[in-house]
N, C-alpha and C positions, 0 to 999 in steps of 0.2 A: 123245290116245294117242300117245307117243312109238314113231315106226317102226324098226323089228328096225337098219335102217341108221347108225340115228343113236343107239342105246342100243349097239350094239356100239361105234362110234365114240367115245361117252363111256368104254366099258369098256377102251379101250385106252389112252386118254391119263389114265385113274386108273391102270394098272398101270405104265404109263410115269413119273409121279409116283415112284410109290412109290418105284420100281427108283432113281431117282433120289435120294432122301431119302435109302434105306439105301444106298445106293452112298460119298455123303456123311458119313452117318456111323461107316461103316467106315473110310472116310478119316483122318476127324478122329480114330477110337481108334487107331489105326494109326501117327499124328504121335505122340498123345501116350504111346504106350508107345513105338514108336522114340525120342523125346526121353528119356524115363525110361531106356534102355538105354543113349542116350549119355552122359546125365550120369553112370549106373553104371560106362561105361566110363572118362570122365573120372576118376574120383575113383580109377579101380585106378591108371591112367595115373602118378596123382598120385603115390600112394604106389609107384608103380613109380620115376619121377622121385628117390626122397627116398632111396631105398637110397645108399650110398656119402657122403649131403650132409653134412657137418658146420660148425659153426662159424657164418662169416657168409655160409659160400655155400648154408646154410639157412636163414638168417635171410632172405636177400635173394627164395631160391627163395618164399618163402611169401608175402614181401609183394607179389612180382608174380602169385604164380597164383592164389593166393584170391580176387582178386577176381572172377575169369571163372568161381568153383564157386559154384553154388545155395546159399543159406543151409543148407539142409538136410545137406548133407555135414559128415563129422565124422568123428574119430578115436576109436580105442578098440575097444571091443569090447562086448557085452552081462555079461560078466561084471563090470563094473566102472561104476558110473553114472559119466558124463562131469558135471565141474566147473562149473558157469557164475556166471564171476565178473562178469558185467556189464561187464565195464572197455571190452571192444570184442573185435569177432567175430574181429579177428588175435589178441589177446592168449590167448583162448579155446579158438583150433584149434589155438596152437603149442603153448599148453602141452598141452592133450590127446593132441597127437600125442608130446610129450616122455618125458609122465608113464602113457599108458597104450597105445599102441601096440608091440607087444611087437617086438622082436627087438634092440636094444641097449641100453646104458646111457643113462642121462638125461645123466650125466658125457660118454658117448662123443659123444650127436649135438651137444652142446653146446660141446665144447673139443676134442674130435681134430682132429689138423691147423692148432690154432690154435696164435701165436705168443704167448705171456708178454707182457704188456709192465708190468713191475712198478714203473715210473715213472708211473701216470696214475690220476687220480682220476673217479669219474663224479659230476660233481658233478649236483645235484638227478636221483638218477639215477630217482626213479618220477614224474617226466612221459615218460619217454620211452614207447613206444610198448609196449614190453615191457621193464618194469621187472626188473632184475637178470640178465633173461636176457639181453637183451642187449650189459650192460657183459662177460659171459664168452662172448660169442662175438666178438670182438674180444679176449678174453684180459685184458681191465680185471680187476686184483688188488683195487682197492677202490673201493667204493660208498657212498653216502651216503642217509638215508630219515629227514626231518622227521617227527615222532609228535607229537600231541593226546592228551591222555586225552580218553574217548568211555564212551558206553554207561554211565553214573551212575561214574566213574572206576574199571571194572573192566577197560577195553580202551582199546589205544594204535591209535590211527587214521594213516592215514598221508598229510599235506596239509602243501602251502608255508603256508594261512592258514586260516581257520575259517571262508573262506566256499569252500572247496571240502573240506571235509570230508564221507568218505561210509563212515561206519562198517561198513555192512554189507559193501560190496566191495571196501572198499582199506584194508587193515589190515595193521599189520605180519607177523602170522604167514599171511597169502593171500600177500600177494605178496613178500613174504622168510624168514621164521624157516623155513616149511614147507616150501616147495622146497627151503631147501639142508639142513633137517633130513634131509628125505627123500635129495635126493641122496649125504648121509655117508652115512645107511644102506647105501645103494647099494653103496656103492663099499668099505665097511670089513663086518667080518664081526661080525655080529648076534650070531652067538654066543656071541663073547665074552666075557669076564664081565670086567665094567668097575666093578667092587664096589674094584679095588685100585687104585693108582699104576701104572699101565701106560707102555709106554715110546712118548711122544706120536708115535719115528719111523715106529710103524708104523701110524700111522693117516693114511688118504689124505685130500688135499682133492678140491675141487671140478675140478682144472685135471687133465684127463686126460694128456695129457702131462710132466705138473709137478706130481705128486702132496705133494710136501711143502712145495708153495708153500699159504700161509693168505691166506684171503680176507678182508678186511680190513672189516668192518660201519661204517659211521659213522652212530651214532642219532644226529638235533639233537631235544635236548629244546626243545620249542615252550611247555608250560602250564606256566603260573604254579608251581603243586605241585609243583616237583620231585623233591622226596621222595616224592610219591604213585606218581609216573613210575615213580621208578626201581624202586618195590618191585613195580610190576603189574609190568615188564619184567621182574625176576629173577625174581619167582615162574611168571609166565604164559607170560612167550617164554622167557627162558636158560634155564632146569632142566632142561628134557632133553637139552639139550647139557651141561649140566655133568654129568650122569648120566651120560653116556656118552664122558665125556674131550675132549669135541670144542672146547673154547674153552683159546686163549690162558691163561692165569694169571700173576700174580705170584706169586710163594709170600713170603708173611708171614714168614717164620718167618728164610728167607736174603735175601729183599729181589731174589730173581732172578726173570728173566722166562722163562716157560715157553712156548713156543709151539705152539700147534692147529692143526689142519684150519679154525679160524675166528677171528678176532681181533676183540673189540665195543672201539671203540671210544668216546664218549661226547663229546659235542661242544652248543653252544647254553648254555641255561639249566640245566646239569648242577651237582648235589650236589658239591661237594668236600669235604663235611668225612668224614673217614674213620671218624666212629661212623655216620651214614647209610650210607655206600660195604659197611660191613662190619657192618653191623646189631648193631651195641654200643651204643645207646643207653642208656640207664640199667641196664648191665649185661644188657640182653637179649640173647639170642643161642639158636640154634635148638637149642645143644646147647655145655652148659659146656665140654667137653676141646677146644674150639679155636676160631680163630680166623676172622674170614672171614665172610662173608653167610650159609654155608651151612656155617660153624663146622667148616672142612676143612683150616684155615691156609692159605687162597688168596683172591684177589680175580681175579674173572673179567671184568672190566669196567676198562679205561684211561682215563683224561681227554685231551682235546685241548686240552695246554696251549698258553699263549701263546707265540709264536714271539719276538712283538715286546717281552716283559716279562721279561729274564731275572730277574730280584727275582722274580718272584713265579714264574714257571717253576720257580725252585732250591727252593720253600718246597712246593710241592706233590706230591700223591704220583709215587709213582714211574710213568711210564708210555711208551710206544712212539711217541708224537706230538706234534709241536706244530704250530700253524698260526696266519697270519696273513690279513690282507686286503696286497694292495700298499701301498695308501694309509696304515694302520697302519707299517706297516716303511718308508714313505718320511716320513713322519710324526715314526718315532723316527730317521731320518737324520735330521731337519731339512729337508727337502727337497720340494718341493710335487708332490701327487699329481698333481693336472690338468697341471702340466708337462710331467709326463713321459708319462702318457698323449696329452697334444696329441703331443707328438715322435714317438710310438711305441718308442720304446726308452729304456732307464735310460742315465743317463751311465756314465761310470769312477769318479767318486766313488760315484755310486748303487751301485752294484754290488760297492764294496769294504766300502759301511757294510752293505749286507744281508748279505753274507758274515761280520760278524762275530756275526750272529746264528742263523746257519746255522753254525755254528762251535761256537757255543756250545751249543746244542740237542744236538749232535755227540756233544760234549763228556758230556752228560747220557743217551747211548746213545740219542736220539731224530731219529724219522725228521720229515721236515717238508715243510708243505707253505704253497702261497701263493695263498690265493683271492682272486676278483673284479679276475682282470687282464683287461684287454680281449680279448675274442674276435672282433672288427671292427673292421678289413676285417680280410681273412684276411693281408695281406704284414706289419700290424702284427702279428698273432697270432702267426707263425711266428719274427718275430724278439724276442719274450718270450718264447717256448718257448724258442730257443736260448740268448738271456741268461740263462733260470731253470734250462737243465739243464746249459750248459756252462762256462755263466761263477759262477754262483752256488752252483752243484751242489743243488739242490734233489731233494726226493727221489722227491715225486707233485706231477705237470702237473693243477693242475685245470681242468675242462673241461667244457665239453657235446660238445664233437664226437668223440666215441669212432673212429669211421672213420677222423678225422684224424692222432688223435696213436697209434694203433695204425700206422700208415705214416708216420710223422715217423721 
């Protein structure tokens, strides 16, 4: 029989215990809702932070602080399910915060504050980190987006080659036709009625600051079918911009260029014959009384003629661009590519034969441009930017370093 001394002694160091245990795990609830209060506090903090940010000093703000927020944090609101494009958890919270965090324009947090810079091309611009937003917040006028047919040739996919194609999340209208559809909405007024020839100056673009500057698309058709390409493209992505006046045009009828809130240009393995371009093939057409893809007497769609072929530049339709490789254009000087890349700069011969083709383009009302010049080291980079913008007068620097040549 256990004595009154030592059963009260056990009674005391069980309630000691106890007081202990809960003591502990009032503790630990205590950690974990303070923690839950500070991330809630963080994440106001955040969007306290982003009031006033535009441009690339939001671009920059997001890719330093998201890292230190919980997966869980997010933009938006309940009234609007948030997007998940799989691309990556930056590409995901910018645009959510863009596209559904209310108090400005998607135009404003994206280009206020920002400078123009209508010389540069983003070249392969959907590997970058965030595709197409990012060439406008550096103010980049034109971009560039490789397309596959995908999905039994009903959807254009958006990848440099066919083994990173990913139909479901990286497709031309997720991460280009949509946003900047959406942005025109934005920014131009819905209710107009866009049934007539409206007058294109009063429709704004993408560039807040620089509303009648057009942002320049460059599709590279990648699949073999060109023909199939280009019809899923004008049926699937252009129609609702052409419904609503927002593209560039040629007009058929006087052979002049009209210009939009958006300019497609067409570049890679593209159609040139102009019964495909304007859907006349064996006299088909979506409607007898005209002319055009969508029988409006307009072609909404430009080719990326050759820079370096004027023969065959002069023969093709009419359009706003040409473009070369350097190697091409050093090529038709007669003059050796790898020279002039070991040098790092073009001679004075180099540079008077490429201006006769820059001239001639000119000549043809076409802007031009000159890919796959070396971008390393950076002292050679800088002195082909200046051979190609000052000595040759080129018209779009192409690039990948967007931060760079917006400060050149």
């Amino acid at each position: 029989m256990i004595s009154p001394i030592i059963a009260t002694g056990l009674l005391s160091g069980y309630i000691l215990i106890m007081a202990l245990m809960l003591s502990q795990i009032s503790h630990v609830s205590n950690m974990k809702s303070n923690g839950k209060s500070d991330i809630a506090l963080d994440f106001v903090r955040v969007k306290r932070d982003l009031i006033g940010l535009y441009g690339k000093d939001l671009f920059e703000y997001f890719k330093t602080t998201l890292p230190r927020l919980p997966p869980t944090s997010d933009f938006g609101n309940s009234n609007q399910p948030l997007r998940r494009t799989n691309i990556s958890r930056l590409y995901d919270s910018f645009h959510n915060y863009l596209f559904f965090e209310s108090g400005t324009s998607v135009v404003q947090k994206l280009t206020q504050d920002v400078t123009i810079v209508p010389n540069a091309h983003s070249h392969n611009d959907y590997w970058r980190s965030l595709p197409l937003f990012e060439a406008l917040v550096y103010g980049i006028t034109s971009v560039e987006a490789d397309v596959w047919l995908t999905e039994n040739d009903t959807s254009l996919s958006v990848s440099h080659d066919r083994r990173h194609i990913d139909p479901k999340h990286k497709t031309l209208d997720l991460l280009y036709t949509s946003p900047i559809l959406k942005m025109l909405d934005e920014v131009n007024d819905k209710s107009k009625d866009f049934s007539g020839d409206n007058d294109k100056q009063s429709l704004h673009g993408v560039f807040y600051g620089a509303s009648s500057q057009s942002l320049q698309l460059l599709i590279d058709f990648k699949s073999e079918d060109n023909s199939k390409t280009y019809f899923v493209l004008m049926n699937k992505y252009l129609r609702p911009f052409v419904e609503k006046n927002y593209l560039s045009y040629v007009d058929l009828i006087t052979n002049e260029v009209v210009k939009g809130p958006m300019t497609i240009v067409l570049t890679g393995n593209y159609p040139n014959e102009t019964n495909i371009l304007d859907n006349s093939e064996q006299g088909i057409s979506y409607e007898e009384e005209g002319l055009g893809f969508f029988a409006d007497n307009k072609r909404y769609v430009f080719l990326d003629l050759p820079l370096h072929d004027k023969e065959a530049q002069d023969k093709l339709p009419t359009s706003v661009l040409a473009s070369a490789s350097l190697s091409q254009l050093l090529t038709s000087c007669h003059s050796s590519p790898y020279i002039a890349k070991f040098h790092g700069h073009l001679s004075d011969n180099e540079v008077k034969c490429i201006r006769t083709f820059i001239e001639h383009a000119k000549e043809n009302n076409l802007t031009t441009r000159i890919w796959g010049v070396p971008e390393w080291p950076v002292s050679r980079r800088n002195t082909l930017w200046n051979q190609q913008y000052y000595d040759i007068q080129v018209d779009y620097i192409n690039t990948d370093d967007l931060k760079a040549i917006s400060e050149f």
